[in-house]
C-alpha positions in Angstrom: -21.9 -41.7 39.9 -19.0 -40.6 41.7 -17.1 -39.4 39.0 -19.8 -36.9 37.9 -20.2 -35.8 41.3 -17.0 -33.5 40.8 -18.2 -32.6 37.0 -21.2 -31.4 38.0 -19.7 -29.1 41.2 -17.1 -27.5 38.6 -20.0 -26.7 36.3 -22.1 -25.5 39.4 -19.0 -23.0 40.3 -18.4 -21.8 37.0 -21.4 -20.8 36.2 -22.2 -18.2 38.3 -18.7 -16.4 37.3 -19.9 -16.3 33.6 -23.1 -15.2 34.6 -21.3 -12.4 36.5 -19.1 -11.9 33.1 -21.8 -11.7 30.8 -23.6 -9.3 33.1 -20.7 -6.8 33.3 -20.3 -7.2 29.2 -23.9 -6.1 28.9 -23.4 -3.4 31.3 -20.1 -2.2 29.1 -22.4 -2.8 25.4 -25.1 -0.6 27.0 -23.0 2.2 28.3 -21.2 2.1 24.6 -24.6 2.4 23.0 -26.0 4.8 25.5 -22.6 7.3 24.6 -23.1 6.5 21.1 -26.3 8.0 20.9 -26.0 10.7 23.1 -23.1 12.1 20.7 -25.4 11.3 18.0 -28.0 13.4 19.3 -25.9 16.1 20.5 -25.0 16.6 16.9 -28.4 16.7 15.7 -29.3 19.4 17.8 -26.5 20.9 16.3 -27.4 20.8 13.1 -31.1 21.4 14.2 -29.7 24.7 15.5 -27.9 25.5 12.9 -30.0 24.8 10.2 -33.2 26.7 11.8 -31.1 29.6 12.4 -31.0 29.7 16.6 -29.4 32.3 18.0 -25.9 32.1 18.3 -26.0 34.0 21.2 -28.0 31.6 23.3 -25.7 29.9 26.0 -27.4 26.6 25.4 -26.9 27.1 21.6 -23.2 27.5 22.4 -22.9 24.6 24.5 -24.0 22.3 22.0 -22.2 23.8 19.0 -18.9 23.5 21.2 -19.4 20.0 22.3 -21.0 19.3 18.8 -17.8 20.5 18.0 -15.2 18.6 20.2 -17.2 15.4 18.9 -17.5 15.8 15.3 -14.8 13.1 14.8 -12.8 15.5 12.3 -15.8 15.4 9.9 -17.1 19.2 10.8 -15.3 20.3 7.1 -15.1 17.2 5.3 -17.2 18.5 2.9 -16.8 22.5 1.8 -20.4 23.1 0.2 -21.6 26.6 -0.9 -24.4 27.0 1.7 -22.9 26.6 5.3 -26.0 25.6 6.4 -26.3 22.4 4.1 -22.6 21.7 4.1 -23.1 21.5 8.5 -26.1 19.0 8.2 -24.2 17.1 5.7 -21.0 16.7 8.0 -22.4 16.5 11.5 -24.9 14.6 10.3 -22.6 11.9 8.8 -20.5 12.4 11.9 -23.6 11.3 14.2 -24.1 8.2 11.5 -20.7 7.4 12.2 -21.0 7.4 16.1 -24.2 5.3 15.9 -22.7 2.9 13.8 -19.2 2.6 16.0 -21.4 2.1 18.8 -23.4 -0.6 18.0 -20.6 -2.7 16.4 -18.5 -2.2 19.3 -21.4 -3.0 21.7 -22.1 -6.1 19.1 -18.6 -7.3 19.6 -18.7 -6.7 23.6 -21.3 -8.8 23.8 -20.4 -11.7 21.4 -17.3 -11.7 23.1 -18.5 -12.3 26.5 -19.1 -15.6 28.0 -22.8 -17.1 27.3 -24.7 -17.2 30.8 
């Protein structure tokens, strides 16, 4: 009975510390997947814009097209297709797919790799 005594206390101590792991991993997964889909949806706006014609002029219209931009993970002219409008809804659509699917693997992975509660 004595020899579980000192078991049962190391259990006792550890547990809170995975508990305190396993909360911080889920904080990091669900920042990941909050960033993940707030580039997505940047870049449908984008395309959005673009593809209803908004006025280039418009600040916010510039805003998003430059961040839309800076975000496109390379794959703004991955494909060259006749009408501009198609060939933008084809790559910055693919580009927010790809930022959707990063994210939740890597939140996945975060998460598995943390330390059960």
């Amino acid at each position: 009975m004595a020899e579980d005594r000192p078991k049962t206390e190391a259990k006792r101590r550890a547990t809170p510390t995975r508990s305190a792991a396993a909360r911080v991993a889920n904080g990091v997964a669900t920042a990941i997947l909050i960033v993940a889909r707030l580039a997505a949806a940047v870049l449908v706006v984008h395309v959005l814009f673009v593809v209803f014609s908004a006025n280039r002029a418009n600040r916010l219209v510039q805003v998003v097209g430059d961040l839309a931009n800076s975000i496109s993970l390379g794959l703004d002219d991955l494909f060259v297709l006749t009408d501009a409008r198609i060939g933008v809804l084809v790559n910055f659509g693919l580009a927010a797919l790809v930022w959707l699917v990063a994210g939740s693997i890597l939140a996945g992975l975060v998460r598995r790799l943390a330390p059960s509660r």
